[in-house]
C-alpha positions, 0 to 999 in steps of 0.5 A: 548758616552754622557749620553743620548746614555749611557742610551739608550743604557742600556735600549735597553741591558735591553728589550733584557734580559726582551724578553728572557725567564729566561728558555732559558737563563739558557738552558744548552748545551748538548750533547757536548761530548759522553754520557755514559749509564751503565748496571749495568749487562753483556751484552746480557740481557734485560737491556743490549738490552734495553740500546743498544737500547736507546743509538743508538737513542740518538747518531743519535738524537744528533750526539753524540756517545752514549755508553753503559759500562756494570758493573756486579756485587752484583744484579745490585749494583755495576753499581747502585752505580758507576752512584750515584757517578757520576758527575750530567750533565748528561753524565752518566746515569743507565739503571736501573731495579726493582731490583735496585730501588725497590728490593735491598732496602729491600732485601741487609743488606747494600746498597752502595746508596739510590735508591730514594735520590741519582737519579734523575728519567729520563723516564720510558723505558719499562715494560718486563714479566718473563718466567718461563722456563726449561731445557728439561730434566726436565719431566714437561710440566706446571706449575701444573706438575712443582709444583707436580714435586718439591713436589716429589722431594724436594730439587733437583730442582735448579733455575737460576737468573741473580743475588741475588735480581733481579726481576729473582731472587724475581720470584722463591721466590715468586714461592717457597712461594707460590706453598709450594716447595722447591728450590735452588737459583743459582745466576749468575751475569746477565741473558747471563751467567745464560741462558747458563748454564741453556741451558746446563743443569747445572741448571733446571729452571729460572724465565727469562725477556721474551727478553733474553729467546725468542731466545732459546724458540723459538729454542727448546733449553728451555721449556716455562712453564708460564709468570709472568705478570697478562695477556699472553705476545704477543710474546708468546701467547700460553703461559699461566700465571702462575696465570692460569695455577696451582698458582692463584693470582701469579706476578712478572714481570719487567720493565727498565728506565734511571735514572741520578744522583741526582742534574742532571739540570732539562733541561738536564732530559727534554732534555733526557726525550723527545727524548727518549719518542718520540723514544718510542712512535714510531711504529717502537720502540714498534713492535721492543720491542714487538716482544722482549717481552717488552711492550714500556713504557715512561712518564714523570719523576715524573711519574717514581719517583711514579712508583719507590716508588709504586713498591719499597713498593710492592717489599718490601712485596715480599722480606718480605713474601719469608724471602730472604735476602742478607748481 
């Protein structure tokens, strides 16, 4: 090759670079291998519903398997902790809660992550109400009753959670602060195991995500008293909030989003972030979570980076009022 075609040459490799955007270039591939979504809870809670959910999306989206690998343990910490760990591509990514990222961070002595430094914020999922219910037996039929209840009879009552510092958890403090009675917490390790022993009269009450609930209200085995969001939920609308109905000015709802490890390339958040925004957007996702109890969310991540820091400053007034603490 002489010098002219050698220049030539070098010059036509050079237009080609320049035509192709600096963004495609550094596009990384993925998915080529299966993802992983962890719960840091046990299955058939919300936050396992809501991952299943999810991860049949990406799998069909992708053609890529999509599995959910459920890690109970210490409010939700545990599975928390094993995604901060994590190598950052994007394989490994948490169905996280306002517990993990809002409430632990004030509630837990020590943490074994920081819930802002050691994520990267994928999308928002869904925004879910709790449901104050009760066994059967318990002779109350509203919040006003509940509250003249425990009053008469200080101390008997204990309520269920699906874990120390879980939204579950922080709703009957708030409760208990607020309504002036006194209850026990029982912490389980996630809202299945703790319905089930609700269901079988070991515990009284719980302050439930309205998805992992439903089922046994509308079978008559649990008495729904009142919701915790600021307006009635759509899968149950003959049941009042608790702020109507005897407690004023109360709430304490939920919500759940994706979260992957800090330093995750940008590319792969965006590739995650939009398949899982159009999945939400549609009406089939937002009847399906609807008729759940769940309220369909999305957005973009530095969206959720804000709704993380707003919550995680309220949750913290909310840890602080109710005097709970974790060691």
């Amino acid at each position: 090759m002489n010098r002219r075609t050698l220049i030539a040459a070098l010059a036509a490799s050079l237009a080609v670079a320049v035509a192709v955007p600096p963004a495609a270039l550094a596009q990384t591939a993925f998915p080529t291998r299966p993802i992983r979504i962890v719960v840091p809870f046990p299955p058939g809670g919300t936050t396992d519903i809501l991952a299943r959910a999810a991860a049949q999306k990406m799998a069909e989206a992708w053609k890529e398997q999509a599995v959910v690998d459920n890690r109970p343990g210490a409010g939700g910490n545990i599975g928390a902790e094993l995604v901060a760990k994590a190598p950052a591509d994007g394989y490994t990514m948490l169905m996280g809660t306002v517990g993990t990222h809002s409430i632990n961070a004030s509630l837990y002595a020590r943490m074994p992550y920081d819930h802002v430094r050691d994520f990267a914020p994928v999308i928002l999922v869904a925004a879910v109400p709790n449901v104050l219910v009760v066994h059967p037996s318990v002779p109350v039929n509203s919040v006003a009753e509940l509250i003249a209840y425990a009053k008469a009879n200080p101390g008997r009552l204990n309520f269920a959670s699906s874990g120390s510092g879980t939204s579950i958890h922080l709703a009957g403090e708030l409760f208990k602060v607020m309504a002036g009675v006194t209850m026990t917490h029982v912490p389980y390790k996630g809202s299945a195991p703790a319905i089930a022993d609700l269901v079988g009269g070991q515990v009284q009450l719980m302050f439930d995500n309205l998805p992992s609930a439903l089922p046994q209200i509308k079978a008559g085995r649990l008495r729904a008293l009142g919701v915790t969001s600021a307006q009635r939920a759509s899968a149950l609308p003959d049941v009042p909030t608790i702020a109507e109905s005897g407690l004023p000015g109360y709430e304490a709802s939920s919500w759940f989003g994706l979260l992957a490890p800090a330093g995750t390339p940008k590319d792969v958040v965006a590739k995650v972030n939009g398949e899982v925004a159009r999945w939400l957007a549609s009406p089939e996702a937002k009847e399906k979570l609807l008729s759940q109890g769940a309220n369909a969310a999305g957005g973009t991540p530095e969206a959720f980076a804000r709704h993380i820091a707003a919550e995680t400053a309220k949750w913290q007034q909310v840890v602080k009022a109710s005097g709970a603490k974790v060691d």
